[in-house]
C-alpha positions in Angstrom: -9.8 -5.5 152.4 -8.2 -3.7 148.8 -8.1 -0.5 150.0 -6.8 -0.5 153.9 -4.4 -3.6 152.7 -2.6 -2.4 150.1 -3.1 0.7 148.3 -1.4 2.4 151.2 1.9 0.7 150.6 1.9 2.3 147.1 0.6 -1.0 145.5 -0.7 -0.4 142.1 -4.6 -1.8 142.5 -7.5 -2.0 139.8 -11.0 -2.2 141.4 -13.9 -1.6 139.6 -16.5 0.9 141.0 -18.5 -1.4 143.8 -18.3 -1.3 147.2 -16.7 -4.3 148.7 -19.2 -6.5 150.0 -17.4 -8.9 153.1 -20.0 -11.4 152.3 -18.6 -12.3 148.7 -15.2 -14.1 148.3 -12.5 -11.8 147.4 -10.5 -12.3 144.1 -7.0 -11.1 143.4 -6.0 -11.2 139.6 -1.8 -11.5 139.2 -1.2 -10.4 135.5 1.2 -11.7 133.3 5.0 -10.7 131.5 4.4 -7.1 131.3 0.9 -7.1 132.5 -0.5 -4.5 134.9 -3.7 -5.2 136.9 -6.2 -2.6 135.3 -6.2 -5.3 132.3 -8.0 -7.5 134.5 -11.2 -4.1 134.4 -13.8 -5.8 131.9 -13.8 -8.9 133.6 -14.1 -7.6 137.1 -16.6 -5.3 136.6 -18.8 -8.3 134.8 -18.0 -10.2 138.6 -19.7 -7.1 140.4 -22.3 -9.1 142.9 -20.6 -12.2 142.6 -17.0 -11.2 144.3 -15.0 -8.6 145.4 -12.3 -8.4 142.5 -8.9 -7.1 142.2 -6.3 -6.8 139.9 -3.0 -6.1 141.3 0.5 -4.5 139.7 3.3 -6.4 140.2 6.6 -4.7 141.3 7.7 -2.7 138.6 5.0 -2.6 136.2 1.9 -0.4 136.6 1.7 1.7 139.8 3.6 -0.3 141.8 7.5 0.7 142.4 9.9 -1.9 141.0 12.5 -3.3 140.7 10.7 -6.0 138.3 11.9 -9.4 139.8 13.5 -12.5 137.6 12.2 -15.5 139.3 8.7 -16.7 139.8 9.9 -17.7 143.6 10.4 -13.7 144.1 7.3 -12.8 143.1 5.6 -15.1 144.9 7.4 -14.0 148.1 6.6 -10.4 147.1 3.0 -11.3 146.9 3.3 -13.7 150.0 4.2 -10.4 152.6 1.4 -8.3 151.5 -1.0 -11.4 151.7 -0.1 -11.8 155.2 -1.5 -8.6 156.0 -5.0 -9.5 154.9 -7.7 -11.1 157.3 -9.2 -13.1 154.4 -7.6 -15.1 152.2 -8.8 -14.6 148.4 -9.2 -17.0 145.4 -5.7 -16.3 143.1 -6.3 -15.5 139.3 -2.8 -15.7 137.8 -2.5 -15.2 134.1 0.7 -16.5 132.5 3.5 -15.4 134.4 0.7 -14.8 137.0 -0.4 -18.5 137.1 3.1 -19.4 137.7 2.7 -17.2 140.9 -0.6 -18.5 142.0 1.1 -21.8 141.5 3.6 -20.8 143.6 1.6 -20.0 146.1 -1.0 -22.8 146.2 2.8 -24.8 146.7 4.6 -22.9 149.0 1.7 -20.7 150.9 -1.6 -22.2 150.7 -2.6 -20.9 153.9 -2.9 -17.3 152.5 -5.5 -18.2 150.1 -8.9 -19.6 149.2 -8.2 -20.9 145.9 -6.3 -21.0 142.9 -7.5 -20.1 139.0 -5.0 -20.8 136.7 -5.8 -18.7 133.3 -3.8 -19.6 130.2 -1.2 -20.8 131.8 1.2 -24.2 132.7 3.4 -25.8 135.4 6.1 -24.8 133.0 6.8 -21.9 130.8 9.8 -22.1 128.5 10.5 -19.0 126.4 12.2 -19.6 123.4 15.6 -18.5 123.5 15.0 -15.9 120.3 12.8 -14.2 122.5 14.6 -13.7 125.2 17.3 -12.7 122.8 14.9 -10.2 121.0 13.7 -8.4 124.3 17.3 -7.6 124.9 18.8 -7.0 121.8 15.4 -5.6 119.5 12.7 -4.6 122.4 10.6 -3.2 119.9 9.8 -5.5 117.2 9.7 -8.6 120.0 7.4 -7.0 121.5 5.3 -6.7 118.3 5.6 -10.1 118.2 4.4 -11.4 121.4 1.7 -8.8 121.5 0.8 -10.5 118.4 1.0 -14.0 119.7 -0.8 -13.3 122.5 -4.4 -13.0 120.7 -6.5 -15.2 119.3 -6.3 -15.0 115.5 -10.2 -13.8 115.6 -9.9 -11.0 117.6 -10.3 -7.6 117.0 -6.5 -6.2 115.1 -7.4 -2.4 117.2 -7.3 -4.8 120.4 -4.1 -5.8 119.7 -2.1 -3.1 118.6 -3.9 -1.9 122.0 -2.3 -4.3 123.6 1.2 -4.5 121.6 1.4 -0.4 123.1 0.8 -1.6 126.9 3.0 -4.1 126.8 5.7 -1.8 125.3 5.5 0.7 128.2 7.0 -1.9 130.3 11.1 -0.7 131.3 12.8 -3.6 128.6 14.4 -4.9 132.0 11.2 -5.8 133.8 10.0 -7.5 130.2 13.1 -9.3 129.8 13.1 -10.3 133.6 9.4 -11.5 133.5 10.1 -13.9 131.1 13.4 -15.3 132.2 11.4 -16.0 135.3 9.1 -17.5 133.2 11.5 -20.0 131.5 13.1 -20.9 134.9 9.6 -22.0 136.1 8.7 -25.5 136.5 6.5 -27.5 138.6 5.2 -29.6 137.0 6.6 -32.7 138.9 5.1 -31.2 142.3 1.5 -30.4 141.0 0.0 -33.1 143.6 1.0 -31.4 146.1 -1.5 -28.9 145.8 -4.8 -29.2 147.9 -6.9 -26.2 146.9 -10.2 -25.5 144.8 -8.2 -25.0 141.6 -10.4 -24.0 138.1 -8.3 -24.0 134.7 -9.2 -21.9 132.2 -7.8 -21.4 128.7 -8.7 -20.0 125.6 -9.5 -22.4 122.6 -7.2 -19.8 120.2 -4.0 -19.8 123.1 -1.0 -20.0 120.9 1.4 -19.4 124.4 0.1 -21.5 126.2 -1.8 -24.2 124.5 -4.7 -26.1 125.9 -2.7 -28.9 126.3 -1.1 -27.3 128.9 -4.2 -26.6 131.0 -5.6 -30.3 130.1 -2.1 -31.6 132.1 -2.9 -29.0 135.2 -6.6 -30.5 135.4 -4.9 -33.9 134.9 -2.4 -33.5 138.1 -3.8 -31.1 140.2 -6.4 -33.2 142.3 -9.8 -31.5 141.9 -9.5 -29.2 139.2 -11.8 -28.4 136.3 -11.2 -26.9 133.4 -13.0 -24.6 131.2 -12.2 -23.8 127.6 -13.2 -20.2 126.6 -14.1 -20.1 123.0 -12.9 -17.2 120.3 -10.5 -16.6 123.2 -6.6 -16.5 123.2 -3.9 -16.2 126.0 -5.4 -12.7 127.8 -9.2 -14.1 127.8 -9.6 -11.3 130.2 -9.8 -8.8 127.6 -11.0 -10.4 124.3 -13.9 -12.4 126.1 -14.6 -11.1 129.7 -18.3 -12.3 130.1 -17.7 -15.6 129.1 -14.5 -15.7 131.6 -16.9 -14.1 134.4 -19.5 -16.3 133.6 -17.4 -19.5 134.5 -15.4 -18.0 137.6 -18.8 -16.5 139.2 -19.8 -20.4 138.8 -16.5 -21.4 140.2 -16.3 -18.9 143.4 -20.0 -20.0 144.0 -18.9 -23.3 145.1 -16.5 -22.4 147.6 
């Protein structure tokens, strides 16, 4: 499916080395403000025999050609057209900005996909207006900042300086316009709408997006379960893969 789908279309795709078994379900990580898919690698390559995993670049960050977008409802359209060029419809990992997009899609599209995993994350994201300030006036030291914010206090400081240097090589537009479409996201007055398998997940250090936030999706999203990753923050992904594989692979196998 990855390959013939969308790595022809100059789509910026992270797979980890296993062939893609059709009899697995297929999951398709969205990243979040300034993300790129290859993030998504630990946690993937911990799913090898339990799905066929992806982690996809959205338009201007990564591999994939921008421009970024500055709404979550372009995104999701953007995602949306290459979806409908797939024969199977796989589970939706959105992280962040990401969730807002699987939301999106479980709202406006559910027919593309299988399921929805919502991974530090919230029907609404409001930035605070500093930040958005910061990423246009002093890119730098915001950035420091979030990068900051967005670990758990116990993780390793190498992984986030790591991290602090991948968010930077974002273009300061595509940051900027990730998390305006951020703030401008809300649904949380349409969540019982949605009528897919839907797991939340959050870290118990997430200082973004709190676990409150995931406690109100699994409250209003009919279905959903939650799962709280210990000695994780908001990119659980990357400070604690196995235990975020270990829930998902339980997860997918009840679909």
């Amino acid at each position: 499916m990855w390959p013939s789908t969308w790595q022809a279309e100059s789509v910026g795709l992270a797979t980890p080395d296993a062939a893609f078994d059709p009899n697995l379900p297929d999951l398709l990580c969205v990243h979040g403000s300034g993300g790129r898919g290859a993030e998504f690698l630990p946690l993937l390559e911990s799913l090898v025999g339990a799905a066929n995993g992806a982690g996809i670049d959205l338009p201007g960050h990564g591999d994939t050609p921008g421009p970024g977008r500055e709404r979550v409802e372009d995104y999701v359209a953007w995602l949306a057209e290459r979806l409908e060029q797939g024969r199977r419809r796989p589970v939706v990992l959105g992280n962040s900005l990401g969730g807002a997009i699987a939301l999106g899609l479980a709202l406006e599209r559910p027919e593309l996909i299988g399921g929805i995993v919502l991974w530090g994350t919230g029907a609404r994201l409001r930035v605070l207006p500093k930040i958005l300030e910061g990423l246009a006036k002093d890119f730098q030291p915001t950035v420091a900042f979030l990068a900051q914010m967005a670990y758990a206090e116990v993780t390793d400081p190498q992984r986030k300086e790591t991290g602090r240097w991948a968010m930077a090589r974002t273009a300061p537009a595509v940051l900027l316009g990730d998390y305006t479409a951020c703030d401008r996201f809300d649904v949380m007055e349409r969540l019982g709408e949605i009528d897919l398998p839907c797991l939340v997940v959050c870290g118990d250090g997430d200082r973004l997006t709190p676990l409150k936030y995931s406690q109100y999706l699994t409250e209003h999203i009919k279905g959903a379960r939650l799962a709280v990753i210990p000695g994780a923050g908001h990119l659980i992904h990357e400070e604690q893969p196995s235990a975020g594989a270990k829930v998902l692979a339980e997860f997918l196998a009840t679909l």
